[in-house]
N, C-alpha and C positions, 0 to 999 in steps of 0.2 A: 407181394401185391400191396398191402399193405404199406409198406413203406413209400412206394412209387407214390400211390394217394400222396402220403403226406409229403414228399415233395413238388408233386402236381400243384395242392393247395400254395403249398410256401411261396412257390415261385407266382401262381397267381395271384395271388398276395402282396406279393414285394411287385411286380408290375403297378396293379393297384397303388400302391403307395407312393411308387417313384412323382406321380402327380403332384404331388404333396412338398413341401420345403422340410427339410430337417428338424425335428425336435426344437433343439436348439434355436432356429435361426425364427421357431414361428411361436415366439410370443407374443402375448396378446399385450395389445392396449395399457398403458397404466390405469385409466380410466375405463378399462373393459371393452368390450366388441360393442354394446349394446350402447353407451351413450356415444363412442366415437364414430359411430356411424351417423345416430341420430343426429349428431352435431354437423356431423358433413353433409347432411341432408339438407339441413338448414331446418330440420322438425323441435319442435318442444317436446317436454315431458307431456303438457298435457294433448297435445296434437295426437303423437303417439297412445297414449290411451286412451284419446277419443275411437281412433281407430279400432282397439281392442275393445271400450267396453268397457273401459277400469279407469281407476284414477291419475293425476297426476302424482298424487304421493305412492300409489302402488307401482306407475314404472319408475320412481325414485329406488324406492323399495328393491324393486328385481336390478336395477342398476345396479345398488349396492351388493345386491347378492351375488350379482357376476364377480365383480370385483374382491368378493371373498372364499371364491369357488363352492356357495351351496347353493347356484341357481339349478333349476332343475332341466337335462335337458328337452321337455315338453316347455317348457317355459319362454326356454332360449330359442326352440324352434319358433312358437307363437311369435314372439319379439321381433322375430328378424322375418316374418314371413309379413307383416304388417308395418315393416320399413322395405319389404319387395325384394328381399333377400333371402336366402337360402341355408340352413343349417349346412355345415360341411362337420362331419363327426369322424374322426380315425383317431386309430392310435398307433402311432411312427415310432419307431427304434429310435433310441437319442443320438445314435451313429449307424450309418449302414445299412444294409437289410436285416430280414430276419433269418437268412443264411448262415449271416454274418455274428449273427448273436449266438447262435445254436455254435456255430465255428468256434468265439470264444468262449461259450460255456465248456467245451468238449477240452479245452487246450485247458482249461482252470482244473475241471475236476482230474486231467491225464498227468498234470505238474503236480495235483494235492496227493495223486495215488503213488506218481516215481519218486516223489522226495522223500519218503523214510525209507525208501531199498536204497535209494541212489546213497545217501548220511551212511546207514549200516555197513553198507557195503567198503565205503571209502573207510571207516573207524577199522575195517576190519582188511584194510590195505588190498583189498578185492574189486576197486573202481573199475567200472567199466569206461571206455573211452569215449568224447566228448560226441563222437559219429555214430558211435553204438546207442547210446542215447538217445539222441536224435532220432534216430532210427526207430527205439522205442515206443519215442512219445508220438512219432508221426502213426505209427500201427496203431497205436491204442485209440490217439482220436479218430483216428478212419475208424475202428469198431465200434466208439461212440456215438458217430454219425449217420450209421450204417446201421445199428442196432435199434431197439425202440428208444422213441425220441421221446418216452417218461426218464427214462433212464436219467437224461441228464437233468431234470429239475428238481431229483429226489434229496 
């Protein structure tokens, strides 16, 4: 039962996120979300914080802290809700789903567990054959994916 849950989630999950662009492909701004917008707005620093309440050097300020990732995101919400825009917050696998992650963690820790029997074995002229193995690593990750899913973060 258990386990169902936690692919129930995964897969809602990974649904959720396919909305989303790739890790990779969604970086921000050189100049941050926060002034690249502003700028396409055609708003000023002080425009912008007449809006919020604050200063012109305070949203210089939260600029720069975008730009150095210690903006807070209450901060980043306020900013972008007062240019009429909407915080979007996730966190994307840098490839794939998180299926997919879970997939290659199970194939990493199934290669780190068969390579000293698979070594021993061959030193000891007892190699199994390259299908038999296979064979192996495909069982073990099935019982890695299939078993509890702390397993594989330990």
């Amino acid at each position: 039962m258990v386990n169902r849950k936690g692919n129930l989630k995964r897969q809602q999950l990974d649904d959720a996120l396919r909305v989303y662009p790739t890790a990779k492909s969604a970086t921000p701004p050189r100049s941050g979300w926060i002034r690249s917008i502003r700028e396409a707005l055609g708003m000023t620093q002080s425009q912008l914080g007449a809006k919020l309440g604050i200063s012109r050097q305070s949203v210089q300020d939260f600029e720069k802290a975008e730009v150095e990732r210690r903006i807070t995101l209450d901060s980043l919400d306020r900013l972008a809700r007062a240019m009429g825009c909407r915080l979007v917050y996730a966190l994307a696998p840098e490839t794939g789903s998180l299926e997919d992650l879970r997939t290659r963690r199970a194939e990493a820790i199934a290669d780190a567990m068969l390579k000293p029997t698979t070594h021993s074995m061959k030193l000891e002229d007892q190699g199994v054959s390259k299908r038999t193995r296979q064979r192996q690593r495909k069982e073990l990750i099935d019982t890695l994916l299939t078993g509890s899913a702390r397993n594989l973060w330990r």
